[in-house]
N, C-alpha and C positions, 0 to 999 in steps of 0.2 A: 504493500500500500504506500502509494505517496504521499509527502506530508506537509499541506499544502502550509505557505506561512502566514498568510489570512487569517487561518483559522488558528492556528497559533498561536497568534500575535491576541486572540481575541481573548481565549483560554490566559495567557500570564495574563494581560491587563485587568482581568476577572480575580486572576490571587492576585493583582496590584490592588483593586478596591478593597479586600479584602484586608489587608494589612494596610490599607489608611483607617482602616476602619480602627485599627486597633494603636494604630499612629495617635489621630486626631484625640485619643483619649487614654494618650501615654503614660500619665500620671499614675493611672488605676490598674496599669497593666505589670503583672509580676516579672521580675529577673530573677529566672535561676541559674543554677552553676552546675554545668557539668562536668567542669574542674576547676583550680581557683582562678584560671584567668579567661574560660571560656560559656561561654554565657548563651540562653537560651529564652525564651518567652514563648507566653499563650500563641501568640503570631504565627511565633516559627511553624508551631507544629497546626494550626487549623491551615495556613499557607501552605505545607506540604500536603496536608490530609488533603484539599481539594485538589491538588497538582494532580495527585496521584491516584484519585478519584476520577477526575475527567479525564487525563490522559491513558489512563489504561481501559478506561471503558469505549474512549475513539478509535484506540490502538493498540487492540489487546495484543497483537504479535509481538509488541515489546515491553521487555521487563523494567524495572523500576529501582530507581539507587537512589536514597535521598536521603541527607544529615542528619534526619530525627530519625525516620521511619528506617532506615539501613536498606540492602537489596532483598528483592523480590522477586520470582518467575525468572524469565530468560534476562542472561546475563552479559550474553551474547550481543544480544541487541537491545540496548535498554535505552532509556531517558533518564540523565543524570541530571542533577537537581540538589538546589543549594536554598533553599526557602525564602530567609533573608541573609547576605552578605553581606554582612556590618550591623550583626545586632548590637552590639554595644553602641554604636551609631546611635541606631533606632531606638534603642530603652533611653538615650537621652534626649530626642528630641532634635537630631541633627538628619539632615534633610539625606544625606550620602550612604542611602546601600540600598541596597537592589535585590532583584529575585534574578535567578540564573537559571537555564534550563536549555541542555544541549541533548540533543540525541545521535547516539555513539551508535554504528552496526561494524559488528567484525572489528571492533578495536581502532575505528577510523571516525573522526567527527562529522556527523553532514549537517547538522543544521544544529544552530544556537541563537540564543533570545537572552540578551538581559534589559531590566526594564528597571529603573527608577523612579516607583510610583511618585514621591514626595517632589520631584524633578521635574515629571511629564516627559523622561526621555525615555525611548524607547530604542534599544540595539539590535538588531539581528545581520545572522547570514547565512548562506547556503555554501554548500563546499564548491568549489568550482565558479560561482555566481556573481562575487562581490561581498559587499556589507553597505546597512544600510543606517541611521538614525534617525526617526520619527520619516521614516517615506524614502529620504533623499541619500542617495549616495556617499559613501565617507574612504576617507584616504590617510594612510601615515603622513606624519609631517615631512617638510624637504630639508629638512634642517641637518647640515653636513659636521658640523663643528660642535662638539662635545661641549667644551667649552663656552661653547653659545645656549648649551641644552636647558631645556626642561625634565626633570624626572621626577618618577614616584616609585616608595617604595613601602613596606610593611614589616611587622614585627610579630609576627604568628611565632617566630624562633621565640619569643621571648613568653607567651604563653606558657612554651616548654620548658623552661629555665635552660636550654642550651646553651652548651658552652660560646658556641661560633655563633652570637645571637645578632648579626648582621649590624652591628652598633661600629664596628671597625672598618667593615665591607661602604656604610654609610660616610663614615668620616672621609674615606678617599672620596669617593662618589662626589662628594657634596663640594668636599676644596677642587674639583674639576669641573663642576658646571656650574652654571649659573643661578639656575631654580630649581628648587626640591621641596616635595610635595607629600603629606604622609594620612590618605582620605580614608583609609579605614576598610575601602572594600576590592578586596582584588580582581572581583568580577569587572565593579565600573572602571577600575585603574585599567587596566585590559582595554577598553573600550575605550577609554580617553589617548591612550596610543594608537587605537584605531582612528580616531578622528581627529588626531595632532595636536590636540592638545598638552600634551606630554610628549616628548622622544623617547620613552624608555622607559620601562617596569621593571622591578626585580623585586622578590620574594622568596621565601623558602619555607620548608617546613607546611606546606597546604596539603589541601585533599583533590582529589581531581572535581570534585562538585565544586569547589571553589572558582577553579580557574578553564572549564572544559567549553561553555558557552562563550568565555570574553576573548580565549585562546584563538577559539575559529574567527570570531569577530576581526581581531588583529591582525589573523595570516589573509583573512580575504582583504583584506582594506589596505594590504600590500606590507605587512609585516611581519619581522622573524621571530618564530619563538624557538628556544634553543636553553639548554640550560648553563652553569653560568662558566663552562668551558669552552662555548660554542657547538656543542653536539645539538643539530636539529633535530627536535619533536618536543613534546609534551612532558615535560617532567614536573610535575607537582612538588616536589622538594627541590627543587631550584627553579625556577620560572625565570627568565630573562626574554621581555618582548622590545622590541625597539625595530624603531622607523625603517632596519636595515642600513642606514646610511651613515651611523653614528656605531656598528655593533662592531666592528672592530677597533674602538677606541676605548669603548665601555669594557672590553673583554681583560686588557689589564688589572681593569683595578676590581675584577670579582673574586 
């Protein structure tokens, strides 16, 4: 079955109301911990429960992987899915994280959505197709000089308490560019390299629900994901996406 992105688009935007719903009335809505620095709410999990409700009743050939709920059915060909990225975001009242939902077959990504309800943006793309946000076509930036850059980056390592908690990784990073940016959710950070906003993402320590929608998002909008030696593909414990045109400058100082 093909999976049209219409209808797609219409399903997240449906968990997007969903989770304003529980936005607009932040105050009342609980934090819990699933460890001491990882954090979960009422949202997360009625956002998944629908995700995972409509999309497997549209598309029952494929299985289901999602932060709260874990996998489900075929695993082969599933829909991966991150509810909200950037709950600690969202328990405060800050406008930055987003719902993610990519569908993987055979261990290859074809289409991914993320959406920042509180934003009104909307991300997606198909493999092979491009990338789009709210309709309209998007592009890595042209930005050649490091030096000139913008980046973002995260501290999931530090959730962990790990050793190499990217605090050192940061310090070079940051005495070579310009601007450096730290918005809390790796889905939309992903996305804002897609639309040039940013030259550059790097992270570590994620899960692939994290980073498998903003990952396709980046490579169709003409960007590399590789991890932080330059090996191309997907690695959720090292994420490095960049414009292409700045990744052999950035690859030093990882």
């Amino acid at each position: 079955m093909s999976i049209s992105l219409t209808e797609l688009e219409d399903v997240v935007r449906d968990a997007g109301s969903i989770a304003l719903t529980y936005f607009k009335d932040i105050k009342n809505v609980g934090l819990n911990k699933k460890s001491p620095r990882d954090f979960v709410t009422a949202a997360d999990v009625a956002v998944e429960a629908f995700l995972k409700e409509t999309l497997t009743n549209k598309y029952p050939e494929y299985g289901f992987w999602g932060e709260e709920s874990g996998q489900s059915a075929n695993q082969t060909n599933r829909w991966i899915v991150d509810p909200i990225d950037g709950t600690h975001s969202f328990s405060r009242g800050q406008y930055f994280w987003s719902i993610s939902v990519a569908l993987e077959i055979e261990q290859e990504l074809i289409v991914g959505a993320v959406y920042a309800p509180a934003l009104n943006d909307y991300y997606c793309a198909e493999k092979g197709m491009g990338a789009w946000k709210n309709g309209l076509p998007i592009h890595v930036s042209s930005e050649t000089n490091l030096a000139e850059s913008m980046v973002a980056t995260g501290f999931a390592c530090l959730r962990s308490f790990l050793i190499d908690n990217n605090l050192e990784r940061f310090a070079r990073i940051a005495h070579n560019t310009t601007g450096q940016r730290r918005f809390g959710s790796a889905a939309m950070d992903l996305c804002l390299v897609a639309d040039g906003q940013v030259d550059a993402f790097w992270e570590q320590e994620l899960n692939l629900y994290d980073v498998a929608a903003g990952a396709l998002i980046a490579q169709e909008a003409g960007g590399t994901i590789t991890d932080f030696k330059g090996n191309e593909g997907l690695f959720p414990k090292q994420v490095l996406a960049t414009n292409g045109l700045i990744l052999s400058q950035i690859l030093p100082l990882m």
